[in-house]
TIZASE-479942 format. One record per residue: residue number from 1; x, y, z of N, C-alpha, C in turn; residue in three letters. Coordinates in steps of 0.05 Angstrom, whole numbers, always signed. Layout:
BEGIN
 num   n_px   n_py   n_pz  ca_px  ca_py  ca_pz   c_px   c_py   c_pz residu
 NUM      X      Y      Z      X      Y      Z      X      Y      Z    ALA
...
***
This chain:
BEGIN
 num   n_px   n_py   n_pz  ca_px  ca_py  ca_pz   c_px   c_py   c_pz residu
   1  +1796  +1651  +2110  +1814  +1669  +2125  +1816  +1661  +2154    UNK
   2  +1806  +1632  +2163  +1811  +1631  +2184  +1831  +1630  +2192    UNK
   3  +1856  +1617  +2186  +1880  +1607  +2209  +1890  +1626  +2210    UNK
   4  +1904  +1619  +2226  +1921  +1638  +2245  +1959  +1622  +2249    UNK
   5  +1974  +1642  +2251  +1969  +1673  +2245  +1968  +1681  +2218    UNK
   6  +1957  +1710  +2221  +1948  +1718  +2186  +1975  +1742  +2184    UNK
   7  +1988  +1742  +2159  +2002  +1764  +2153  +1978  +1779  +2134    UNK
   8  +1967  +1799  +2145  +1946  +1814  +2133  +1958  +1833  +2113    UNK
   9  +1944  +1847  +2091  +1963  +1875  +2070  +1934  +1884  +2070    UNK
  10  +1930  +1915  +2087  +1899  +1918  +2071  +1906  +1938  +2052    UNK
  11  +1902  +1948  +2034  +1911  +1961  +2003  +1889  +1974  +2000    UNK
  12  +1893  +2006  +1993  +1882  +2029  +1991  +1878  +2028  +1953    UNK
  13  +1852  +2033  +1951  +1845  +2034  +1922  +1857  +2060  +1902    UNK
  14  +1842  +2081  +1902  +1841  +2100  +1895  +1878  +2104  +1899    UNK
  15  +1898  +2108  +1880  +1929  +2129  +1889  +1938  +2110  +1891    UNK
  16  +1927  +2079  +1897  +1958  +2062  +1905  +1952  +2035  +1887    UNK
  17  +1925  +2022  +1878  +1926  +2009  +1861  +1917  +2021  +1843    UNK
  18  +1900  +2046  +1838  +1896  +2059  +1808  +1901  +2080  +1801    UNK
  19  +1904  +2092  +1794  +1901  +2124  +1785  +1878  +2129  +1772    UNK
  20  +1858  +2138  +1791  +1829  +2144  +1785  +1828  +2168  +1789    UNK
  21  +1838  +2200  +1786  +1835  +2224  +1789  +1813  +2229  +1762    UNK
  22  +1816  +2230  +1736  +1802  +2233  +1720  +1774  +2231  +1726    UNK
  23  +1761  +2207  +1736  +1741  +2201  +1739  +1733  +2212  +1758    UNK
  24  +1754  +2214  +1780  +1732  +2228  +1808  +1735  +2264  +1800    UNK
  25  +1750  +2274  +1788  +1755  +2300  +1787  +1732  +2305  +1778    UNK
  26  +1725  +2291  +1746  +1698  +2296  +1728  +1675  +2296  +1738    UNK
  27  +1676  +2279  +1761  +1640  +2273  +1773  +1639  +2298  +1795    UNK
  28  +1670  +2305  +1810  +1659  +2321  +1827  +1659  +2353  +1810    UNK
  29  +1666  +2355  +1789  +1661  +2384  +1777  +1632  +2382  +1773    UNK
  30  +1623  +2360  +1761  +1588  +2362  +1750  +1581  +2369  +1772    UNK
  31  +1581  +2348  +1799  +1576  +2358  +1824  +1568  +2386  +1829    UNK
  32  +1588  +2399  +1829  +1597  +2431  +1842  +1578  +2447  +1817    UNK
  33  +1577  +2443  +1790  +1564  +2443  +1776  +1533  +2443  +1775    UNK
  34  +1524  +2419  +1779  +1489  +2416  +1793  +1483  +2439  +1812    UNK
  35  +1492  +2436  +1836  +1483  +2450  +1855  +1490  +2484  +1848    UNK
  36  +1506  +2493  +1825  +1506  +2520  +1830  +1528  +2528  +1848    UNK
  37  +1554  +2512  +1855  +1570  +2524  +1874  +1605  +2526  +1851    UNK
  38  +1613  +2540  +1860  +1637  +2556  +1846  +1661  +2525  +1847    UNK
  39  +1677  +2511  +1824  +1686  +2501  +1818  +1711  +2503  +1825    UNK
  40  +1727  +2492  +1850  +1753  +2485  +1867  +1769  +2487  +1843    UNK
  41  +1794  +2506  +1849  +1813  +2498  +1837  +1831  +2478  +1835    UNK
  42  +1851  +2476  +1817  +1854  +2438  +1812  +1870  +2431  +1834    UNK
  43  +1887  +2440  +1856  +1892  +2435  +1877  +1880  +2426  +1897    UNK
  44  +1858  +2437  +1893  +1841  +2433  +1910  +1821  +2410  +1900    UNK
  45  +1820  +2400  +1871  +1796  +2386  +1865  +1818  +2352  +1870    UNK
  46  +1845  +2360  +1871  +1862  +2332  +1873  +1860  +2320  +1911    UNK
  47  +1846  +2345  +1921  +1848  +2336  +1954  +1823  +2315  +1950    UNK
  48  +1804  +2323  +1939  +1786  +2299  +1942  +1782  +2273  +1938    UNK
  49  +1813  +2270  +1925  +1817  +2236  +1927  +1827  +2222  +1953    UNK
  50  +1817  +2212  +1969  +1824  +2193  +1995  +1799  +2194  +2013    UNK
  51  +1799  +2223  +2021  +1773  +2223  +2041  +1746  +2217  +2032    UNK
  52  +1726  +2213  +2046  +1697  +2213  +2037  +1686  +2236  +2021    UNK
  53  +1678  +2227  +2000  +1668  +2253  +1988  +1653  +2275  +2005    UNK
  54  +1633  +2258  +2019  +1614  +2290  +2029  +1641  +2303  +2047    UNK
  55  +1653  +2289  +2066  +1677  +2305  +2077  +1689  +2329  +2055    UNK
  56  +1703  +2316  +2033  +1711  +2336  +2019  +1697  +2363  +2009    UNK
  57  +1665  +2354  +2008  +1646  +2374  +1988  +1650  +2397  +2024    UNK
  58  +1645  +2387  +2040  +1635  +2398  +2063  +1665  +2417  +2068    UNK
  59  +1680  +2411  +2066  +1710  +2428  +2068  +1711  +2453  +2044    UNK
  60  +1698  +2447  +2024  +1695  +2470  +2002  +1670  +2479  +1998    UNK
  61  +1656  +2479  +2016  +1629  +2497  +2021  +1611  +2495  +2011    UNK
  62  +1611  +2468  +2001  +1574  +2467  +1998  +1551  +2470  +2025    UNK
  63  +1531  +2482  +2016  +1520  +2489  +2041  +1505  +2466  +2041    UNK
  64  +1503  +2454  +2077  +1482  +2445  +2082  +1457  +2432  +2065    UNK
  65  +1445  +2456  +2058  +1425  +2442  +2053  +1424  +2434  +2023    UNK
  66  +1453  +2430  +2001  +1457  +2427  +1988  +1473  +2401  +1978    UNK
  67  +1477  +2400  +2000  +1505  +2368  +2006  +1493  +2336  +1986    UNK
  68  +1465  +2340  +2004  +1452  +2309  +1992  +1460  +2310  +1964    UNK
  69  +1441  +2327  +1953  +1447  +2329  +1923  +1470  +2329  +1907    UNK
  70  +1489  +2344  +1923  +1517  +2338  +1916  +1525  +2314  +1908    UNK
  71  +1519  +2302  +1933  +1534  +2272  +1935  +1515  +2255  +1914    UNK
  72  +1485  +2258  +1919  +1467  +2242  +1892  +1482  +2253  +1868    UNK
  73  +1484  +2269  +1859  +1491  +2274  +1827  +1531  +2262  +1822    UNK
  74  +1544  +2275  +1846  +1571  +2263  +1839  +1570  +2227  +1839    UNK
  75  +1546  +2217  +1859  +1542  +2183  +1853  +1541  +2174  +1833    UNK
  76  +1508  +2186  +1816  +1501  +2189  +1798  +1524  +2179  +1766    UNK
  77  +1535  +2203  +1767  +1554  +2203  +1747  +1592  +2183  +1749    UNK
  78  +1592  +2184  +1772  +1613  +2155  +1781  +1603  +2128  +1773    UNK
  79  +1576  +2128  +1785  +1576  +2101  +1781  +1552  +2085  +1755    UNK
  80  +1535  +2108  +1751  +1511  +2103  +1729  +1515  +2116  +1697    UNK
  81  +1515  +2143  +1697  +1516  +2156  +1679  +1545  +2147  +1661    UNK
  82  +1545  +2136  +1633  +1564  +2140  +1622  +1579  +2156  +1605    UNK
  83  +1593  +2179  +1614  +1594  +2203  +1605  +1623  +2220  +1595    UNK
  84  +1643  +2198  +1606  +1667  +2203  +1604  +1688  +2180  +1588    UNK
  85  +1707  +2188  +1562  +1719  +2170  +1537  +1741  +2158  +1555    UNK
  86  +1735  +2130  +1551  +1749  +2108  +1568  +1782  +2106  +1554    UNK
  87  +1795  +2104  +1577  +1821  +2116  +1576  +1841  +2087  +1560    UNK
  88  +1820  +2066  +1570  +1831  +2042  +1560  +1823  +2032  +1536    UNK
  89  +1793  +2045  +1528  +1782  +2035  +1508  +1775  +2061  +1486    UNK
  90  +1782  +2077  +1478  +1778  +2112  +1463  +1752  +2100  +1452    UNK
  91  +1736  +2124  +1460  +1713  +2124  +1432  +1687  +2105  +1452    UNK
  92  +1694  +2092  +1479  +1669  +2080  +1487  +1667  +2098  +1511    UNK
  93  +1649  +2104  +1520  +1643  +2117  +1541  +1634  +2100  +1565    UNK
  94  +1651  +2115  +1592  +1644  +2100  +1612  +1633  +2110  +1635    UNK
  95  +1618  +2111  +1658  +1616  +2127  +1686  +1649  +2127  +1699    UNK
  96  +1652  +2144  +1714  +1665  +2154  +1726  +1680  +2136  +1736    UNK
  97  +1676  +2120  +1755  +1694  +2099  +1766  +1707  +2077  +1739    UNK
  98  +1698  +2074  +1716  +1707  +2066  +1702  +1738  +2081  +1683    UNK
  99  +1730  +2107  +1695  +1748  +2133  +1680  +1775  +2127  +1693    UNK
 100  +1787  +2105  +1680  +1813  +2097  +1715  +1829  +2083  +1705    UNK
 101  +1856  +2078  +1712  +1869  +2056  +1708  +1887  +2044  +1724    UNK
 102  +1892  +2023  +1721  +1911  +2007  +1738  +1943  +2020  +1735    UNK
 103  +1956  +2021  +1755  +1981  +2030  +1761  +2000  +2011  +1753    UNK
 104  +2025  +2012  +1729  +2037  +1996  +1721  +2051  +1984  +1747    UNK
 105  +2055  +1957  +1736  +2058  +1933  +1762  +2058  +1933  +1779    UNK
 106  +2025  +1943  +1788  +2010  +1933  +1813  +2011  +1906  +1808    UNK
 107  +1991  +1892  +1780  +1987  +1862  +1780  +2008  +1848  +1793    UNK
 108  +2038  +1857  +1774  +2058  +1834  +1785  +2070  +1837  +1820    UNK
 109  +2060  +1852  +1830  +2064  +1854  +1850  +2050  +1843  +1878    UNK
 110  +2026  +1844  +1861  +1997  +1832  +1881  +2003  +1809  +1881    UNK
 111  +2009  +1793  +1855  +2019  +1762  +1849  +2035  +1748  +1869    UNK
 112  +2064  +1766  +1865  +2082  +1766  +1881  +2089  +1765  +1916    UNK
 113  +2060  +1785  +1928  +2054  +1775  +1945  +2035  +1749  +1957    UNK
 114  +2013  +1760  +1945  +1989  +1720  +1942  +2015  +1698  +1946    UNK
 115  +2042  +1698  +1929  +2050  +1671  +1925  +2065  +1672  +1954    UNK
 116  +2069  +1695  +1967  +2084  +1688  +1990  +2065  +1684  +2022    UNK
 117  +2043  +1683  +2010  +2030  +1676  +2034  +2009  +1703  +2048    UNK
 118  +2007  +1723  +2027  +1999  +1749  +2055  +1969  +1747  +2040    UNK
 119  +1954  +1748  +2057  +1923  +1760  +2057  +1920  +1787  +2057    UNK
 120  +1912  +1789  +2025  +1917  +1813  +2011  +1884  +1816  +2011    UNK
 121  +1878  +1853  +2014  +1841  +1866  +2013  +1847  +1887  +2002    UNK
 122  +1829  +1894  +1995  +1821  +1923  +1988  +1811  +1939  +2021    UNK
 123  +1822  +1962  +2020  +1809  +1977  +2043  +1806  +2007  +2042    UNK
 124  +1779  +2017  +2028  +1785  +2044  +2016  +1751  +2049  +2023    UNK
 125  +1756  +2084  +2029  +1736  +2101  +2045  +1714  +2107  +2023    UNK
 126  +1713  +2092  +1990  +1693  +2095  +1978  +1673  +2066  +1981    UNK
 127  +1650  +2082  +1979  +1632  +2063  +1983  +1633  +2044  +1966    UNK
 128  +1626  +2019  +1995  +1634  +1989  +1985  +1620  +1980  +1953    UNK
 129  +1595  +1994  +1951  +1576  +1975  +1929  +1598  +1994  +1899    UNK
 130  +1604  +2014  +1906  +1622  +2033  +1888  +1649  +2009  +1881    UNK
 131  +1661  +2009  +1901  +1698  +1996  +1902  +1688  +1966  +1879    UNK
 132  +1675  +1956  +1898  +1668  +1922  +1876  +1668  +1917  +1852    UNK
 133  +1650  +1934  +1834  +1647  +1936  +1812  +1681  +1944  +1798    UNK
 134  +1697  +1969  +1813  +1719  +1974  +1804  +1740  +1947  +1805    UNK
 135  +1734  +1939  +1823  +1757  +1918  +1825  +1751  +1895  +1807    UNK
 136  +1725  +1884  +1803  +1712  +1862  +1775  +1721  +1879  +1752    UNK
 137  +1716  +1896  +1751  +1729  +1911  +1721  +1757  +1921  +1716    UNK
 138  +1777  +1911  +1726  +1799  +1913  +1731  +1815  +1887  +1736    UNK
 139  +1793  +1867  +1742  +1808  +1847  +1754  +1820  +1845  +1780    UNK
 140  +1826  +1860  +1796  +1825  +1871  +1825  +1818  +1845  +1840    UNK
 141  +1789  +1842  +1837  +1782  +1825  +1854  +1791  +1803  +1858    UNK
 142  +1808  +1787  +1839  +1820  +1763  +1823  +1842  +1760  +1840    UNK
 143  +1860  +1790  +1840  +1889  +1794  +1859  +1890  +1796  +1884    UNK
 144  +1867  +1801  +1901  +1862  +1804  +1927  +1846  +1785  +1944    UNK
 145  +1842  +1783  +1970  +1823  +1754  +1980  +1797  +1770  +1987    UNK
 146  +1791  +1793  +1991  +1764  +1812  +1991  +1767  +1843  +1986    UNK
 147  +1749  +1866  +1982  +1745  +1881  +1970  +1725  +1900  +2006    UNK
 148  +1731  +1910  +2017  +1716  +1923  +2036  +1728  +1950  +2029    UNK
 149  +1692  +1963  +2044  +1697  +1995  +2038  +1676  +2016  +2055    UNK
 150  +1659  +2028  +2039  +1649  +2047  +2069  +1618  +2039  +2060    UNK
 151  +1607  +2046  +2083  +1579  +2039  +2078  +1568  +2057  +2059    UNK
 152  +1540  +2048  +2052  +1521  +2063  +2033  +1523  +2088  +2047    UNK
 153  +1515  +2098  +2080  +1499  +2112  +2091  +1522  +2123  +2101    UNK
 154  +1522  +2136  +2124  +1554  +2153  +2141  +1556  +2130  +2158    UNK
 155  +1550  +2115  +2162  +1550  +2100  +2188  +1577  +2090  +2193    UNK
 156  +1591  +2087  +2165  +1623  +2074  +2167  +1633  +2094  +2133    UNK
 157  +1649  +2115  +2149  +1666  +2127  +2120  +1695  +2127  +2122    UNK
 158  +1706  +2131  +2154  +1729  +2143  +2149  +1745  +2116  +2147    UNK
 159  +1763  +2119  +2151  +1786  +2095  +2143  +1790  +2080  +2165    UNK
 160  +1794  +2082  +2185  +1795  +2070  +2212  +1772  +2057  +2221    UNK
 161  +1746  +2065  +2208  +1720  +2054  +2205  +1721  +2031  +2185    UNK
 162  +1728  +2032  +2165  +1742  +2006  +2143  +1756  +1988  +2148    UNK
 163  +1778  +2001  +2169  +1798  +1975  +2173  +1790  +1956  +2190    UNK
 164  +1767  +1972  +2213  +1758  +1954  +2232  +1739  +1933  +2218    UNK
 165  +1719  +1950  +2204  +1709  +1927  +2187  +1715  +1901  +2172    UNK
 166  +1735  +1908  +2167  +1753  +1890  +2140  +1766  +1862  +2167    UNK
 167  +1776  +1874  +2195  +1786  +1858  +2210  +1766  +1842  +2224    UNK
 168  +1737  +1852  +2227  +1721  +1841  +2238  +1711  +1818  +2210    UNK
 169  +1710  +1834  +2195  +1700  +1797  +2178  +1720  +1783  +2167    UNK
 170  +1741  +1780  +2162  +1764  +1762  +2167  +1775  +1748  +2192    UNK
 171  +1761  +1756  +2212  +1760  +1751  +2237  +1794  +1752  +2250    UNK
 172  +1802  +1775  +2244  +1836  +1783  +2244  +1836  +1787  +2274    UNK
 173  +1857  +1766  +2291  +1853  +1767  +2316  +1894  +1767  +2316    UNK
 174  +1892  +1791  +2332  +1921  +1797  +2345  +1933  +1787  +2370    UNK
 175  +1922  +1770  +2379  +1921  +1747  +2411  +1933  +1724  +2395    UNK
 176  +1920  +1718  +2370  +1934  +1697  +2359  +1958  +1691  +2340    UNK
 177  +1967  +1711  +2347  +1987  +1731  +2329  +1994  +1739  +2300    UNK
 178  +1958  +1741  +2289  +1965  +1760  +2263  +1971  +1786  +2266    UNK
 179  +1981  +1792  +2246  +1995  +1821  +2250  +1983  +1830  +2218    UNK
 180  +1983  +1862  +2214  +1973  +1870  +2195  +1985  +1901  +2182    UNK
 181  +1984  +1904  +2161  +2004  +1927  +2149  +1976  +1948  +2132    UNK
 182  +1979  +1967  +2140  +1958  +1989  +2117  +1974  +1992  +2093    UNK
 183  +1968  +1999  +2067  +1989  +2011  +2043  +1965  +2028  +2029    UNK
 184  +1975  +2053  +2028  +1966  +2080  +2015  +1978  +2090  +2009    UNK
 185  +1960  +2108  +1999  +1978  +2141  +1997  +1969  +2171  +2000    UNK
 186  +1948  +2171  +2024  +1938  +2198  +2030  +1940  +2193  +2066    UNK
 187  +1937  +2210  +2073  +1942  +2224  +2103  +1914  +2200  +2117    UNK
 188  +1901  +2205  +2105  +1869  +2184  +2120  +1881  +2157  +2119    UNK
 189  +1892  +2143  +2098  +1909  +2115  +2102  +1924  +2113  +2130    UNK
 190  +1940  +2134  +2131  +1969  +2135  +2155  +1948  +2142  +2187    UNK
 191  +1925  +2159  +2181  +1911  +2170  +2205  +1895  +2143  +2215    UNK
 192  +1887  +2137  +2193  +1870  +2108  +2203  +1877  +2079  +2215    UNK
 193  +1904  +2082  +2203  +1923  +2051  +2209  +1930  +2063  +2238    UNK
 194  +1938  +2090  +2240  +1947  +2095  +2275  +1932  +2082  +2289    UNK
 195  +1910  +2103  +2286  +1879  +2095  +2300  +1875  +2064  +2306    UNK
 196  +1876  +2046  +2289  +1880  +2018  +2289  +1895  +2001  +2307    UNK
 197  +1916  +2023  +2307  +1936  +2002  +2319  +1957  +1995  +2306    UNK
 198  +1957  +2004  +2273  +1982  +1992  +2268  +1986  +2008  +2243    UNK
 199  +2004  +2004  +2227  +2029  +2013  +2209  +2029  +2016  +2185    UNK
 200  +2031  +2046  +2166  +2017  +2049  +2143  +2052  +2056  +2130    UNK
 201  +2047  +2037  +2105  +2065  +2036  +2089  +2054  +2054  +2065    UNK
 202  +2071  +2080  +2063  +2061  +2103  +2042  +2070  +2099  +2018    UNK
 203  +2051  +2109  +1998  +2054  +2099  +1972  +2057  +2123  +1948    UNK
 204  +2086  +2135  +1950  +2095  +2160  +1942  +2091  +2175  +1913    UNK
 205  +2076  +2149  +1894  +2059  +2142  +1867  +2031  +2162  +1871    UNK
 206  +2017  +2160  +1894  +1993  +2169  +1893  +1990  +2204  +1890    UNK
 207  +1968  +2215  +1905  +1954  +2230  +1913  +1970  +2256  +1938    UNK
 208  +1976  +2234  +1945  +2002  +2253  +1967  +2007  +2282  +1963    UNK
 209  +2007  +2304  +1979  +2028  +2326  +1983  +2050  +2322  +1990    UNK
 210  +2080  +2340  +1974  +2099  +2330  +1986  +2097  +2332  +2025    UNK
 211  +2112  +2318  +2034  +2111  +2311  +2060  +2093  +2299  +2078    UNK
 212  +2062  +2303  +2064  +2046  +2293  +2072  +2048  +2259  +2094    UNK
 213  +2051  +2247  +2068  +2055  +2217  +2083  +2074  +2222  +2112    UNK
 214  +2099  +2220  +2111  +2108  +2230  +2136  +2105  +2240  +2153    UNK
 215  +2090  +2269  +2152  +2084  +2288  +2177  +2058  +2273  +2190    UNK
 216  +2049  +2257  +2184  +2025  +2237  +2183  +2037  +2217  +2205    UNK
 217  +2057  +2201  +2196  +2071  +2185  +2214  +2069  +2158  +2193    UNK
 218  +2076  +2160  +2172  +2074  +2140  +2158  +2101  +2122  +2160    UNK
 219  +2106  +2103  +2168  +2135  +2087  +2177  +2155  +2092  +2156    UNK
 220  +2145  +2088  +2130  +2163  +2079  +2109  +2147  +2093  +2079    UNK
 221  +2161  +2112  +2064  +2141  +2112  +2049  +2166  +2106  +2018    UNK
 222  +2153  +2090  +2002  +2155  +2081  +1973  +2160  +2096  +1953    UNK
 223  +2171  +2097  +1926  +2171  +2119  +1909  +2152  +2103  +1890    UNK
 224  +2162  +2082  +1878  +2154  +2070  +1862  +2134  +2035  +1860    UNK
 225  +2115  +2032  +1838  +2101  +2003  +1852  +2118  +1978  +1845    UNK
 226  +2145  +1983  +1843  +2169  +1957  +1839  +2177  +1953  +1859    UNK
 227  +2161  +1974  +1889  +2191  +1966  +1911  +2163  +1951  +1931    UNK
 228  +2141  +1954  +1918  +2124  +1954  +1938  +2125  +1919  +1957    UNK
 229  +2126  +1898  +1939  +2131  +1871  +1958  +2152  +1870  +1967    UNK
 230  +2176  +1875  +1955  +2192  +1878  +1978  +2198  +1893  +2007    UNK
 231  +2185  +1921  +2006  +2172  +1934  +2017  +2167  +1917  +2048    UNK
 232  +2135  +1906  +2030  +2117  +1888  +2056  +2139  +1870  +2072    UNK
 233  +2150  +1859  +2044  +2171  +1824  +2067  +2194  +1850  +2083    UNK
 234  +2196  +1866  +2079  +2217  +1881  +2100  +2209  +1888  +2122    UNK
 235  +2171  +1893  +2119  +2161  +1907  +2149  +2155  +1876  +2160    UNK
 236  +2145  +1854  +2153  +2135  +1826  +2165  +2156  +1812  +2167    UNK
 237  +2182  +1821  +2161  +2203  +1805  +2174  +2212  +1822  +2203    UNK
***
């Protein structure tokens, strides 16, 4: 990833290359479940896709001194426990992050960009050792040039914490004139690319409330994943 300049795409996991609600819904009900706390209605259990989980648990009132465990048991069952009938495979059971699937033609689209030149990542607020495995089991990793995400610990969760990361080890330098595009589809995508410095292409497929992406300040937002490379070559021209 050295030369320069880079047309960068960093690509939001969760809403824009998969539809993983199943899996995170299921781990965070056990969640809320374990600890003894009253089970979010489904409006509320769909907000917890984008942000950091403890963020979300912490917005629906788990107390304090209940949180850790929260987050150990919703881990737990995402990423170890296999507990939930695989959507791709019926009848085998998978952990949670496995409970997912790819968004029809993401692949041909990721292709489509790779062949035109853009340095394509993953850049999503679930923890990194979490995202990897999803992307090897999906093939993900194959379509993209790296996979970054949030630390084990709080030290890096929110999204603007990711992107810097993802630019610091690509060594993405804007003096030399790469330029770089966010693509999501929750409010933390559009809040974090601000933060950054630069420009979140909304992804109207996901997670979203209506208006959401917009009132956010999202430049351009998408309906569908057919418009999405053309999309990119319209904002990098």
């Amino acid at each position: 990833m050295a030369q320069h300049p880079k047309k960068v795409v960093l690509l939001d996991l969760d809403g824009t290359l998969t539809k993983s609600d199943p899996g995170i819904i299921g781990c965070v009900v056990k969640a809320f479940e374990a600890v003894g706390c009253p089970v979010p209605d489904d409006a509320e259990l769909h907000r917890f896709i984008g942000p950091a989980i403890i963020e979300s648990m912490k917005r629906n009132h788990i107390p304090d001194d209940k949180l850790d465990e929260a987050v150990r048991v919703y881990r737990h069952y995402y990423s170890e426990e296999p507990a939930f009938d695989d959507p791709n495979n019926p009848g085998h059971l998978v952990p949670g992050n496995l409970y997912n699937t790819v968004y029809e033609g993401i692949p041909e689209q990721l292709a489509k960009l790779r062949d035109e030149g853009y340095v394509l990542a993953i850049a999503t607020c679930k923890p990194e050792y979490q995202a990897k495995p999803i992307a090897e089991h999906f093939h993900l990793d194959q379509m993209v040039d790296a996979v970054y995400g949030a630390s084990r610990d709080t030290s890096r969760i929110d999204k603007d914490q990711v992107i810097r990361y993802a630019f610091e080890s690509m060594g993405f330098d804007p003096q030399a004139g790469d330029r770089a595009l966010m693509v999501g589809d929750r409010w933390t995508d559009v809040d974090g690319a601000k933060a950054c410095g630069i420009d979140c292409l909304g992804c109207g497929w996901g997670y979203a409330e209506p208006g959401e992406l917009k009132q956010h300040g999202a430049y351009r937002v998408i309906d569908t994943t057919s418009e999405l490379a053309d999309a990119v070559n319209d904002y990098f021209a």
